[in-house]
DRENRO-948272 format. One line per field, with one value per atom (N, C-alpha, C): z, y, x; residue number from 1. Coordinates in pm, 1 decimal. Last residue first. Layout:
DRENRO-948272
Z = (Z  ...)
Y = (Y  ...)
X = (X  ...)
i = (NUM  ...)
This chain:
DRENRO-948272
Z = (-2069.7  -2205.8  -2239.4  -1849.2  -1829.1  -1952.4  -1831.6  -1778.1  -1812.1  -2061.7  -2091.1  -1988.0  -1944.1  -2041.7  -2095.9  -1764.6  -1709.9  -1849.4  -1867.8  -1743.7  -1735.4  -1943.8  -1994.2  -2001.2  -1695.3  -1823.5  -1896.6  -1510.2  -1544.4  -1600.7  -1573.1  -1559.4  -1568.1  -1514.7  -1635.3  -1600.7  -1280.3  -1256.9  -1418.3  -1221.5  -1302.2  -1328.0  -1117.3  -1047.8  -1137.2  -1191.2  -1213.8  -1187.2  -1057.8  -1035.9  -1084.2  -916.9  -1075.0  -1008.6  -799.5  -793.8  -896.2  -655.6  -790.6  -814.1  -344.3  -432.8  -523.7  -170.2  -294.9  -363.3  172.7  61.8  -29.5  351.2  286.6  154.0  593.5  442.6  454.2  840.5  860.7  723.9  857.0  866.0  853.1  771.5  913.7  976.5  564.0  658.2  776.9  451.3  460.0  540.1  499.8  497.9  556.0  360.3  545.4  587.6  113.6  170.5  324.8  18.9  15.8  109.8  -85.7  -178.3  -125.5  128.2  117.6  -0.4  313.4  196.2  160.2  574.5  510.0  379.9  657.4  674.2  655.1  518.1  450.1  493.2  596.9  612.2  499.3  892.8  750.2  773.1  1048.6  1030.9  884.0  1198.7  1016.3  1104.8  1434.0  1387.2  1305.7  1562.9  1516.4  1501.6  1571.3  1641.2  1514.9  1562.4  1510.1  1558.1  1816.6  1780.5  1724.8  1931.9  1926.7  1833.9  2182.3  2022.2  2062.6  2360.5  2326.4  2206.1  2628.4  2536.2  2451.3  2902.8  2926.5  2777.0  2960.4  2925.8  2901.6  2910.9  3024.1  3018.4  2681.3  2694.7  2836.1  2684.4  2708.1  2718.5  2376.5  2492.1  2536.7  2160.6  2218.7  2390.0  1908.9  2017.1  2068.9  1615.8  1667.3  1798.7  1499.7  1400.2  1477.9  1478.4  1603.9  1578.9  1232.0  1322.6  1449.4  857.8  958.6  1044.8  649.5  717.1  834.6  370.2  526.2  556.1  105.0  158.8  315.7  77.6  149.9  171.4  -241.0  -131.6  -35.0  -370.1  -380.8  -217.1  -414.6  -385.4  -388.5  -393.3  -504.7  -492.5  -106.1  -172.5  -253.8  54.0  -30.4  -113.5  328.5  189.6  124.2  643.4  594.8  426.3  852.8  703.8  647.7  1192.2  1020.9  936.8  1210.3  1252.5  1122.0  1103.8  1155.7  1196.0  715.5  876.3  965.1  487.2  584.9  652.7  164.7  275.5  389.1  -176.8  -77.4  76.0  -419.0  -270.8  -187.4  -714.6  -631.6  -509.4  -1026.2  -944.4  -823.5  -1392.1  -1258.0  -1153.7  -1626.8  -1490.7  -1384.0  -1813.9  -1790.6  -1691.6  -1599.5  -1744.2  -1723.5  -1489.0  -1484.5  -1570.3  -1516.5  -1523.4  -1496.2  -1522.4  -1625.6  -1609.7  -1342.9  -1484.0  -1581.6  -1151.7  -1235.8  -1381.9  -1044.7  -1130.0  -1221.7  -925.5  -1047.1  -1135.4  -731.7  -868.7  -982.3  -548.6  -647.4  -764.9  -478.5  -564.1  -650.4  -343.4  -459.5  -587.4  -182.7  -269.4  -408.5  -18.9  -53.6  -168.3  92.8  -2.3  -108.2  241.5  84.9  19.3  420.1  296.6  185.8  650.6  504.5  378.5  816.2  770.1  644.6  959.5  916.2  826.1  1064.2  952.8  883.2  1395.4  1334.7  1166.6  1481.5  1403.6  1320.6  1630.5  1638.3  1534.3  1614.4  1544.7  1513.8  1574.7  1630.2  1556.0  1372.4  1393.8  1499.7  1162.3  1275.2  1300.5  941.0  1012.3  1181.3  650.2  767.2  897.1  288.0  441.5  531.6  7.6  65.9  263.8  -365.6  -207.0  -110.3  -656.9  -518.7  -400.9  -1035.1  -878.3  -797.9  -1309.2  -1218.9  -1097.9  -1474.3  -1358.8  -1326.7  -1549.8  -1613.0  -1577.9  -1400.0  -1484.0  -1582.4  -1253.8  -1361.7  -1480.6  -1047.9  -1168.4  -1273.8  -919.5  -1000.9  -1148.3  -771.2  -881.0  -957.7  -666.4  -737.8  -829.0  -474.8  -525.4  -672.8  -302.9  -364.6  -481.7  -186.7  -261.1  -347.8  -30.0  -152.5  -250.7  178.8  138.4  -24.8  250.9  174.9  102.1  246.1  266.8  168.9  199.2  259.0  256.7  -3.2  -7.6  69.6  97.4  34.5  -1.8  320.2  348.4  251.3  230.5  161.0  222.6  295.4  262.9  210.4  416.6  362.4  311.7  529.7  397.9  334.6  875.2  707.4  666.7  937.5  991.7  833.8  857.2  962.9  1001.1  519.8  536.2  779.4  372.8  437.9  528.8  91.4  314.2  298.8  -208.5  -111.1  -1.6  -494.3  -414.6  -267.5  -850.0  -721.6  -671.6  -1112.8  -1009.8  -967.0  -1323.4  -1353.4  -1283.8  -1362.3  -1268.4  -1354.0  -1547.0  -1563.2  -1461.0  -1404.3  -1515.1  -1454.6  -1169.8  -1295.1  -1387.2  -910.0  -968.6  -1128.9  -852.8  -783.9  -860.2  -1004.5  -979.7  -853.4  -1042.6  -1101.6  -1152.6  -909.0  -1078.9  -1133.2  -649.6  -695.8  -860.6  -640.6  -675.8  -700.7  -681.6  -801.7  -787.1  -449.4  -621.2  -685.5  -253.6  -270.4  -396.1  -327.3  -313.8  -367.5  -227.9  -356.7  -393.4  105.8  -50.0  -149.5  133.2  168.4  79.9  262.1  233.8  206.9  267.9  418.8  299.2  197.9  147.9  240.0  171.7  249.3  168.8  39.1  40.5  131.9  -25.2  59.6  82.8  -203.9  -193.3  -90.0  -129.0  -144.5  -60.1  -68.2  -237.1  -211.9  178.7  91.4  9.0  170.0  257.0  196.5  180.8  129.5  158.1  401.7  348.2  281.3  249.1  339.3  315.6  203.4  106.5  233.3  146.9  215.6  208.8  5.3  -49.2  76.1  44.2  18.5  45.1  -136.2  -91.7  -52.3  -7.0  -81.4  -39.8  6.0  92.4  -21.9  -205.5  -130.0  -35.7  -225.4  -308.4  -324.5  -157.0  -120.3  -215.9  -197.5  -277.9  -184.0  -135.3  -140.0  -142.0  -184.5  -296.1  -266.1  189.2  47.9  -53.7  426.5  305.4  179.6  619.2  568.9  512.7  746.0  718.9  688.2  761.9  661.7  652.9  968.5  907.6  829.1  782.5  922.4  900.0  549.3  684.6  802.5  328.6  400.7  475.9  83.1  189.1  278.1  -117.9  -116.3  -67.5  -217.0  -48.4  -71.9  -487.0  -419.4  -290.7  -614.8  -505.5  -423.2  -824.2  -855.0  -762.5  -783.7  -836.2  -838.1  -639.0  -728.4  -862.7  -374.7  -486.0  -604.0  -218.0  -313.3  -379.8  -125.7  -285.4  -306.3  164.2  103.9  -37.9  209.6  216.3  161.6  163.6  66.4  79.1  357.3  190.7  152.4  547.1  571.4  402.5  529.0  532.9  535.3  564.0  468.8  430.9  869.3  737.0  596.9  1015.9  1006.4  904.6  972.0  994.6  955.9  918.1  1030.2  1018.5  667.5  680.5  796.2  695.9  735.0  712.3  637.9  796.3  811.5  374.1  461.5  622.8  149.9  274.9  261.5  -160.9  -114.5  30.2  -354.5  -260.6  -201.5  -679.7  -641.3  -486.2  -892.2  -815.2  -739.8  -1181.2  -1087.7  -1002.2  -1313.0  -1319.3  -1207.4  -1430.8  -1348.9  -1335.8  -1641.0  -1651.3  -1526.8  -1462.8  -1574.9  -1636.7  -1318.3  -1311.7  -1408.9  -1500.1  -1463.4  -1400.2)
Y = (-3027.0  -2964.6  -3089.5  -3131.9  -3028.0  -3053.8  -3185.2  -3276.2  -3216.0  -3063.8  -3188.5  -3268.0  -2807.2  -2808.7  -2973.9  -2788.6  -2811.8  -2859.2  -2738.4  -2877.9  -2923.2  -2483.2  -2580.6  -2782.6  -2334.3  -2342.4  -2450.4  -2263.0  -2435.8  -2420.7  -2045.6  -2133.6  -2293.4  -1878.3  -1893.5  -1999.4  -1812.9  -1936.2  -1917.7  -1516.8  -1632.2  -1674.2  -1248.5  -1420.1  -1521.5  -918.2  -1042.6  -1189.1  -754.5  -774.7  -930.3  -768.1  -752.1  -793.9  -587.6  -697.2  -726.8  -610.3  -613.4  -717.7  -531.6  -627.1  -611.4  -425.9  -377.7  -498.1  -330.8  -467.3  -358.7  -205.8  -209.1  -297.8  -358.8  -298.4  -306.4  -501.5  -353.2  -274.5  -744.0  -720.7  -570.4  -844.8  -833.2  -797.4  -766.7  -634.5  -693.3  -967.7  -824.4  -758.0  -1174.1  -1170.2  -1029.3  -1096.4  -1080.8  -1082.8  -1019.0  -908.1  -932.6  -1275.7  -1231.0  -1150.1  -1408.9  -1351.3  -1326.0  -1609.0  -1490.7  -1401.8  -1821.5  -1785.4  -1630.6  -1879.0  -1852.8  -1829.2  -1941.1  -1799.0  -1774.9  -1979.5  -2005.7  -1924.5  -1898.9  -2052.0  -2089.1  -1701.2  -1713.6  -1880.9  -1665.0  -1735.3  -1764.1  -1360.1  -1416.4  -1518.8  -1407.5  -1401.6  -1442.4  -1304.6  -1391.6  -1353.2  -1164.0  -1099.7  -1192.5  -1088.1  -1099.5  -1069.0  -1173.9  -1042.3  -1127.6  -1381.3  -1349.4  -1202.9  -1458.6  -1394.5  -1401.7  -1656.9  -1596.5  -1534.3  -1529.8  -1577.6  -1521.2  -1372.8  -1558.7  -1601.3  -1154.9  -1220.7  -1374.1  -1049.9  -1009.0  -1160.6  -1243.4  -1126.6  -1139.3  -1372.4  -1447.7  -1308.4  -1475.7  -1359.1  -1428.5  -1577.4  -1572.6  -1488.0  -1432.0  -1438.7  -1445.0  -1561.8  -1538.1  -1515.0  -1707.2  -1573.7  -1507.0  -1875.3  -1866.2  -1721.1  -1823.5  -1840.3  -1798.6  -1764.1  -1686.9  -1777.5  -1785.6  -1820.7  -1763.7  -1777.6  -1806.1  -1813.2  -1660.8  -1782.0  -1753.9  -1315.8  -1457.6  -1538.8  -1175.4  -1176.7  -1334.9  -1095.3  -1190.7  -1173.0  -770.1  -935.0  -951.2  -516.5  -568.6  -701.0  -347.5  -478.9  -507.1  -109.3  -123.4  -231.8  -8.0  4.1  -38.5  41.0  16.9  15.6  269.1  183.2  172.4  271.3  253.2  269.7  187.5  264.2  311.6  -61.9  81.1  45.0  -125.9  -128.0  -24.6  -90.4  -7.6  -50.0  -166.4  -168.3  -135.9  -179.4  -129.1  -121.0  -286.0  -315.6  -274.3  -148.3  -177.1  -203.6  -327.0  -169.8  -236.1  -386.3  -392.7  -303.0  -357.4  -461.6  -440.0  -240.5  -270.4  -363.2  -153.5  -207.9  -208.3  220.1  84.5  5.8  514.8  435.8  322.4  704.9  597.7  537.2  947.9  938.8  822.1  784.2  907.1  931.8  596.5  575.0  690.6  769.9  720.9  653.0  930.6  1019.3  930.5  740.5  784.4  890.2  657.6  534.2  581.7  914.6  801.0  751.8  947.8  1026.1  977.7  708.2  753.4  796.4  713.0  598.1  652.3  999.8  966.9  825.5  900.7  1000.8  1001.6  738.0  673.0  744.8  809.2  712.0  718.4  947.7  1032.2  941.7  842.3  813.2  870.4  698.4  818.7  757.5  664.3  653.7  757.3  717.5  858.4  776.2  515.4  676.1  726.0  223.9  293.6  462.3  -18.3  21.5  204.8  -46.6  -4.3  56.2  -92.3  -204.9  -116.6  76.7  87.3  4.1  115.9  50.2  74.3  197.3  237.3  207.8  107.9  110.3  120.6  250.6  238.0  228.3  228.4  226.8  224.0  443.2  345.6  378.3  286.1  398.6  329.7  94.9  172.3  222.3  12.7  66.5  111.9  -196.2  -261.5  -155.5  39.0  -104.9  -156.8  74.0  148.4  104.5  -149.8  -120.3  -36.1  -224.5  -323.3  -225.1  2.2  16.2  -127.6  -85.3  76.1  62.4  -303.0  -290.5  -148.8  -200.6  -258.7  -261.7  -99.7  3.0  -84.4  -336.5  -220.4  -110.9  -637.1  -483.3  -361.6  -910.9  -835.8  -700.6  -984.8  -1013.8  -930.5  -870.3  -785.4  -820.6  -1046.9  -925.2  -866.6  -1191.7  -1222.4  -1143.7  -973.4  -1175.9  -1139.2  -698.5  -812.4  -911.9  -461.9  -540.5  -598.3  -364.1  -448.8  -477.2  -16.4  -185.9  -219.7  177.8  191.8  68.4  273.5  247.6  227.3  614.7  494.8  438.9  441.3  467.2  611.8  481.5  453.2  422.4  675.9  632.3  588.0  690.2  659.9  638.6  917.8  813.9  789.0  1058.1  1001.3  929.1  1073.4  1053.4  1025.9  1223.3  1133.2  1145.4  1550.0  1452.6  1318.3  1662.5  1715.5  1621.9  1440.2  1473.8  1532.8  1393.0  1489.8  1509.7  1197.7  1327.1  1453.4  939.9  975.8  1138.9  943.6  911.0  963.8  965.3  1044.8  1022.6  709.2  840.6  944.1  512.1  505.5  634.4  559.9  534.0  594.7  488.5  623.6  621.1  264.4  322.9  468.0  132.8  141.3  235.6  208.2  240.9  263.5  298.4  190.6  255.4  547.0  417.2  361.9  821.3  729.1  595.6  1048.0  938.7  847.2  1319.7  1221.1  1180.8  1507.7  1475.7  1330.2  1818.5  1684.2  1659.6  1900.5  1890.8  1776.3  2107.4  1975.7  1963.5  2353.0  2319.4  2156.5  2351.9  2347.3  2323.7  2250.4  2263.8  2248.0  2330.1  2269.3  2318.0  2209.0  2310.6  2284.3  1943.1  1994.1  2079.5  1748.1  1848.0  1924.8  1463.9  1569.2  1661.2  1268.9  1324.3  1439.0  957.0  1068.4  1155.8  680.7  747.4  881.7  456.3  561.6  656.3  129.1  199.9  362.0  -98.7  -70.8  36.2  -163.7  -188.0  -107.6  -71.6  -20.5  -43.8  -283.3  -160.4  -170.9  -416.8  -417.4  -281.4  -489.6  -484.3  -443.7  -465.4  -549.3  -472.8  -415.2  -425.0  -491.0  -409.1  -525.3  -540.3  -79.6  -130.9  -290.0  147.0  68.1  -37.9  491.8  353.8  232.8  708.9  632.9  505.9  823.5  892.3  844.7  713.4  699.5  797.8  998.4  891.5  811.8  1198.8  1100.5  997.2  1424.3  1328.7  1287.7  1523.7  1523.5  1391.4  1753.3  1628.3  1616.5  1743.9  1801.1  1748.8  1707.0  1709.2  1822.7  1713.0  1641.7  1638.2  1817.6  1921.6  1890.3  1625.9  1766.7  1816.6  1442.6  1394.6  1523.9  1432.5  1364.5  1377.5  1508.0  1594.2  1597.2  1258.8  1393.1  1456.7  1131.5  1071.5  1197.3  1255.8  1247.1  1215.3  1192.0  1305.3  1327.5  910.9  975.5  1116.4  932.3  814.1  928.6  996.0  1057.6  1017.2  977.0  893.5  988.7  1102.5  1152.9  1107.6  900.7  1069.2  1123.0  566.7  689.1  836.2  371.0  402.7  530.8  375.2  248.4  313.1  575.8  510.2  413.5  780.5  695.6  594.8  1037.3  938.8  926.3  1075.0  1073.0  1019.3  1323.1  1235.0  1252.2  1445.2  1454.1  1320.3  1637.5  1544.9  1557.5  1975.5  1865.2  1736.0  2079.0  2061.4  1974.7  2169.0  2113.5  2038.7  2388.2  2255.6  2136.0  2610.5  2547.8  2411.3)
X = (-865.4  -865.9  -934.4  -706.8  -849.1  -914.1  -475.2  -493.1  -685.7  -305.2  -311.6  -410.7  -361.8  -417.1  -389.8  -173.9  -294.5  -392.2  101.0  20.7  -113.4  37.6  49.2  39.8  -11.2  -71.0  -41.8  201.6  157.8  54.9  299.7  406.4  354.6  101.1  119.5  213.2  -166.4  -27.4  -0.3  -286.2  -252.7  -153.1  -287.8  -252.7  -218.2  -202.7  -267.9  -176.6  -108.3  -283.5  -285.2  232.9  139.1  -12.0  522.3  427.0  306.5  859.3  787.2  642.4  930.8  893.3  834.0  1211.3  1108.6  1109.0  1315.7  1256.9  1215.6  1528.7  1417.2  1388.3  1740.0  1733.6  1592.6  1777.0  1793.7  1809.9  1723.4  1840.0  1861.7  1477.1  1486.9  1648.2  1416.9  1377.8  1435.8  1580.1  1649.5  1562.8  1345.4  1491.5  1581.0  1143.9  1144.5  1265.9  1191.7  1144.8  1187.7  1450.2  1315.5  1303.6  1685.8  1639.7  1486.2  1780.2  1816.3  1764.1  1624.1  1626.4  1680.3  1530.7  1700.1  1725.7  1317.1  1376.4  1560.7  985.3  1161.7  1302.4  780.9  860.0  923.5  755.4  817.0  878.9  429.0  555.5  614.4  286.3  313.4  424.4  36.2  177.1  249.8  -274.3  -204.9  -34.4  -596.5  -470.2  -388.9  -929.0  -835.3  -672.3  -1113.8  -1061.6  -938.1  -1453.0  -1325.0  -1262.2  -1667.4  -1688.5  -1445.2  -1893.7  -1782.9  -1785.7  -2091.8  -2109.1  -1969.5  -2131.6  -2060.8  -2045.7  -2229.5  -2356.0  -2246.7  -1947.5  -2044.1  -2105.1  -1793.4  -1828.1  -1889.7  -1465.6  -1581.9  -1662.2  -1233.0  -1259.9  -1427.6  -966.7  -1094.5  -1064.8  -835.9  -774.9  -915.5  -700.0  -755.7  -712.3  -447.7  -505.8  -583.6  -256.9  -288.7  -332.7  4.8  -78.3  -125.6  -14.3  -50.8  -72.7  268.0  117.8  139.7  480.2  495.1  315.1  778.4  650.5  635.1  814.6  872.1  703.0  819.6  764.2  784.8  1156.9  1038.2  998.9  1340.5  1359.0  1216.3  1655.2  1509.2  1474.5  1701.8  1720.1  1580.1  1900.6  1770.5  1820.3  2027.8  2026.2  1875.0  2016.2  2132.4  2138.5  1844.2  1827.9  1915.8  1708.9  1836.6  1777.8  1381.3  1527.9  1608.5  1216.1  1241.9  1348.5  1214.9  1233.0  1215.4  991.9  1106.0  1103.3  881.8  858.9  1003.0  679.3  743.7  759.9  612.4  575.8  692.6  529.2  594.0  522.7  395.8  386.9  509.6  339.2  380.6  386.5  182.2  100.8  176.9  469.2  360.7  284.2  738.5  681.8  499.2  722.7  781.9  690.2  909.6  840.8  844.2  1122.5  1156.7  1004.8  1023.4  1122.8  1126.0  863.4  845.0  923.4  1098.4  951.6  912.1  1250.0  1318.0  1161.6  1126.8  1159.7  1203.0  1025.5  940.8  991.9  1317.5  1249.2  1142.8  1400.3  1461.1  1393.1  1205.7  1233.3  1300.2  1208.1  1048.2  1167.5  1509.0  1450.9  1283.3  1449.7  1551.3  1516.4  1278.6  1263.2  1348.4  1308.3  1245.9  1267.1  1419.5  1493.5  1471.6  1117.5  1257.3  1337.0  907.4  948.2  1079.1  811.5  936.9  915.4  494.2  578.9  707.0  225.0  347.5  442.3  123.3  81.9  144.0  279.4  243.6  178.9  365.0  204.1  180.7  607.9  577.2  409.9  750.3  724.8  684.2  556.3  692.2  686.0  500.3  470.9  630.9  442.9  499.7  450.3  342.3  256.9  404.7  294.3  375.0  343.5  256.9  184.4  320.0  173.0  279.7  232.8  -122.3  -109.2  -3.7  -299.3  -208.1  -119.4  -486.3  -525.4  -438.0  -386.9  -463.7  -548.3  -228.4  -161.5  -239.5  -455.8  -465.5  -367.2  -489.5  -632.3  -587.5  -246.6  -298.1  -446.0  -334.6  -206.2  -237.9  -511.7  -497.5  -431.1  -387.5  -531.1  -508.6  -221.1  -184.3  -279.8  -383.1  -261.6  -220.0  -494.0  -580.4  -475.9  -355.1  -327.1  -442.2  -392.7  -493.1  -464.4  -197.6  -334.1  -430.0  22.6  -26.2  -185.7  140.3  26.0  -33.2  252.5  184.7  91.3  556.0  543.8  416.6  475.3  571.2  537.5  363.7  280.1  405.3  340.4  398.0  352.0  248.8  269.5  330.3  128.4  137.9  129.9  182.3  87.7  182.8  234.4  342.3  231.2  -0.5  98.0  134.4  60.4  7.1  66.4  79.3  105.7  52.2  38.4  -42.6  53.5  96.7  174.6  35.3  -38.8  69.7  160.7  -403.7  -241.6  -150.5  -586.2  -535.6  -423.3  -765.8  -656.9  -613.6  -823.2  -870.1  -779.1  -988.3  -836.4  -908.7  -1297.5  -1172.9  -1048.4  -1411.6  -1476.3  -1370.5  -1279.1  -1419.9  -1476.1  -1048.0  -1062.3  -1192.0  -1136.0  -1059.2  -1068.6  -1335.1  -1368.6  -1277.2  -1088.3  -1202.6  -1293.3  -963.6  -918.5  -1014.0  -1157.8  -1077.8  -1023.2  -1218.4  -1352.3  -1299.7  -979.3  -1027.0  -1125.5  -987.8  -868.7  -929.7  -1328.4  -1220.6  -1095.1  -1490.7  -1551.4  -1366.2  -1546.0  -1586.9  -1649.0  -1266.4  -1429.1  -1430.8  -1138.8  -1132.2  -1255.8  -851.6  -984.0  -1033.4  -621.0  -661.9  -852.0  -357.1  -503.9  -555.7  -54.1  -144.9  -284.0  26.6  -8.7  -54.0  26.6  138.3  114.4  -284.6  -190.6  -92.3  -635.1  -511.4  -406.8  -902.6  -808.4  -658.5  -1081.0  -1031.3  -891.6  -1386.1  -1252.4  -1253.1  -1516.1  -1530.7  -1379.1  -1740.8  -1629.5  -1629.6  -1981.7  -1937.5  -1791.9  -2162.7  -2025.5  -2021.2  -2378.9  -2348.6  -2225.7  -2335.8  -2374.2  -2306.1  -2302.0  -2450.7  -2472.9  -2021.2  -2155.0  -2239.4  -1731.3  -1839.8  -1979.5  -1447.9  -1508.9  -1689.5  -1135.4  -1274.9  -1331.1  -906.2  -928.1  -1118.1  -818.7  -775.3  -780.8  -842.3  -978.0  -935.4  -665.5  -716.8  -848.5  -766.9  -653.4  -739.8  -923.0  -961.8  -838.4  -1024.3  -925.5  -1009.6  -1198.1  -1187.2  -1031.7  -1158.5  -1218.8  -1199.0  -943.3  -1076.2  -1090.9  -765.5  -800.0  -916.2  -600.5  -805.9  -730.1  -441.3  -421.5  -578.5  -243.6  -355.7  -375.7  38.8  -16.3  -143.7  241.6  106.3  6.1  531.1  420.4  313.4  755.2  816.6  662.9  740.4  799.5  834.8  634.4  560.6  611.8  693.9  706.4  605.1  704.6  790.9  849.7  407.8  553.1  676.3  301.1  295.5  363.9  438.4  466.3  397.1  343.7  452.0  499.6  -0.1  52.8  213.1  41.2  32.7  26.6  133.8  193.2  141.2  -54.6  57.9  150.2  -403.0  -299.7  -168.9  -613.5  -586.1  -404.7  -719.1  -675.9  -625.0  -611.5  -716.6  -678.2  -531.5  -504.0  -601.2  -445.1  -577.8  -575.2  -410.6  -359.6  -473.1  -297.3  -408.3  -346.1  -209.6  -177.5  -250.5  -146.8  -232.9  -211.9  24.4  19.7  -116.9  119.2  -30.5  4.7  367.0  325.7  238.3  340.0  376.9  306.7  209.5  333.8  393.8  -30.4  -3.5  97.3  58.2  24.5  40.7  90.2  216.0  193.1)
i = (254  254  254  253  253  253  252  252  252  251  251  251  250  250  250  249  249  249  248  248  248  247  247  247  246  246  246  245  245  245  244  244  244  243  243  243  242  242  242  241  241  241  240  240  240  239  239  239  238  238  238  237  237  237  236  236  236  235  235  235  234  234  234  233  233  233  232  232  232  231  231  231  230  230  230  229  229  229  228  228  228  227  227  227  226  226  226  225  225  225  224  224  224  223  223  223  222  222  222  221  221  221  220  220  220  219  219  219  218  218  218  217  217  217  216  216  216  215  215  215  214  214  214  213  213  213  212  212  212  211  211  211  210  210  210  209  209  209  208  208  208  207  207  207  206  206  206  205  205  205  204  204  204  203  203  203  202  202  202  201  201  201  200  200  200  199  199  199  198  198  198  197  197  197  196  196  196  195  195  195  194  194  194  193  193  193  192  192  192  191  191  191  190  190  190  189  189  189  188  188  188  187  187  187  186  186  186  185  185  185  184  184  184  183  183  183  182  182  182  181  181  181  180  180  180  179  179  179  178  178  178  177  177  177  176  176  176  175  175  175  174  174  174  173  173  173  172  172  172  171  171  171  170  170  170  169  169  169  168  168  168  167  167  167  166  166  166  165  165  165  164  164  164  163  163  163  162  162  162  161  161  161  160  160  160  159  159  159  158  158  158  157  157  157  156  156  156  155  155  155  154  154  154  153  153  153  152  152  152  151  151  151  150  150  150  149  149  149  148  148  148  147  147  147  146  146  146  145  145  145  144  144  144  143  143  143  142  142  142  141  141  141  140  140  140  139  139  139  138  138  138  137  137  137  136  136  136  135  135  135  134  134  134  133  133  133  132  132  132  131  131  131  130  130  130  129  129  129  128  128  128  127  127  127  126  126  126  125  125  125  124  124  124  123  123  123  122  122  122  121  121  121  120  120  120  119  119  119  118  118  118  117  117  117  116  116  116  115  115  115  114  114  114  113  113  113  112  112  112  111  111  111  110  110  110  109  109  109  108  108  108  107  107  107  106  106  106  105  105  105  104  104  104  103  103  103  102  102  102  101  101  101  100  100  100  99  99  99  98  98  98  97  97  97  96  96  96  95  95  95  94  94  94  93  93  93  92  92  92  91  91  91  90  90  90  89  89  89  88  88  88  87  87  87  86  86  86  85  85  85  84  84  84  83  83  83  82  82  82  81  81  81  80  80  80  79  79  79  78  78  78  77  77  77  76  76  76  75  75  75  74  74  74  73  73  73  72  72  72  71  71  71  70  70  70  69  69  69  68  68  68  67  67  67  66  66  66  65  65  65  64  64  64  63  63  63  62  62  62  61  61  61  60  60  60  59  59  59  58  58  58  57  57  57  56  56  56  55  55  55  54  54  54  53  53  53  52  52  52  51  51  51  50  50  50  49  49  49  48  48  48  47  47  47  46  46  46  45  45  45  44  44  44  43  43  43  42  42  42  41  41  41  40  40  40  39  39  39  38  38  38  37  37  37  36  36  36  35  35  35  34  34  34  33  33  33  32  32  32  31  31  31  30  30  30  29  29  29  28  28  28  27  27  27  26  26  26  25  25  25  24  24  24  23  23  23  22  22  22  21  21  21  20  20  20  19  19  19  18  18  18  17  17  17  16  16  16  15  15  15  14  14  14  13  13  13  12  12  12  11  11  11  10  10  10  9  9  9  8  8  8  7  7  7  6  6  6  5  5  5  4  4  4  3  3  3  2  2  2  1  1  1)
């Protein structure tokens, strides 16, 4: 009877412990076939990065409501690519990733390991969904989220989506007044660092900073509406390539 259900796969950056992804399996069990391959440790801003040089391993843990849960002490992708390898008995028919534990708005997705996930398996085929909630804390209420989660992953499931594309998904907290289909908002990161002097007087610093949206009236983008109490969905693709000035370029290169 497995079989017959479709195979989801759900993948975090926050780690197996993390409450986020255990909450999205709950979310979408009765809609599959649901396996949980997460890091071991957190992994948040890995991106797209994969484990060269250091050897992987798989650690399987009691399954719970009919969902399988596996951990690998190496990154998102790392988790992709061995669930594909040597844990899931078949081909997926979703990935999902989070509810990652902060935003992957505007141009987080460059760094989001939660997206990373989500972008590798897009390039395989696979309808993707990365799923974020503007809130870092552990304890994070996700209650708001479930009927959007449920929504959005039964209508993928059913219809699918075109080819290269996957979703970026993301929740305010609290509310949730609706759901808006829009473009990731232009903006930058500042004041990225935060210096510190150690014991021994010698400095080192700790990543901190603060996205500035620099377009914040633009009403057609993710920061826009999250910051109005809707959930964003941005339609997103692996692949970069500027096609729009292909052609430009080829008079000035060629």
């Amino acid at each position: 009877m497995a079989e017959n259900k479709p195979l989801i796969l759900i993948v975090n950056d926050d780690g197996i412990n993390a409450r986020g992804v255990h909450y999205l399996a709950d979310a979408v069990k009765e809609m599959g076939e649901v396996y949980i391959v997460a890091p071991d440790a957190a992994q948040s801003g890995q991106s797209s990065a994969m484990s060269m040089k250091s050897p992987l391993r798989i650690t399987q843990y009691p399954e719970r409501d009919g969902i399988k849960i596996y951990s690998v002490n190496g990154t998102p992708v790392d988790c992709v690519k061995l669930a594909l390898h040597t844990i899931v008995p078949r081909r997926p028919d979703l990935l999902l990733s989070g509810i990652n534990h902060g935003s992957n708005a505007g141009n987080n997705i460059i760094y989001s390991g939660t997206m990373g996930a989500v972008l590798e398996t897009c390039m395989l085929g696979i309808p993707s969904i990365g799923y974020s909630y503007l809130s870092h804390s552990p304890e994070a209420d996700f209650t708001n989220t479930l009927s959007y989660i449920q929504s959005i992953t039964k209508e993928v499931i059913e219809k699918g989506l075109p080819e290269d594309i996957c979703l970026n998904v993301n929740f305010p907290k609290g509310e949730i007044k609706g759901a808006k289909v829009v473009r990731a908002a232009r903006g930058f990161w500042t004041e990225e660092y935060a210096d510190y002097i150690d014991p021994q007087g010698k400095p080192f610093y700790m990543l901190t900073g603060n996205f500035k949206n620099a377009e914040p009236d633009a009403v057609d983008t993710d920061y826009y509406w999250l910051d109005r109490g809707y959930a964003s969905i941005v339609p997103a693709r692996p692949d970069q390539s500027a096609l729009d000035i292909v052609a430009e370029f080829k008079t000035r290169f060629e």
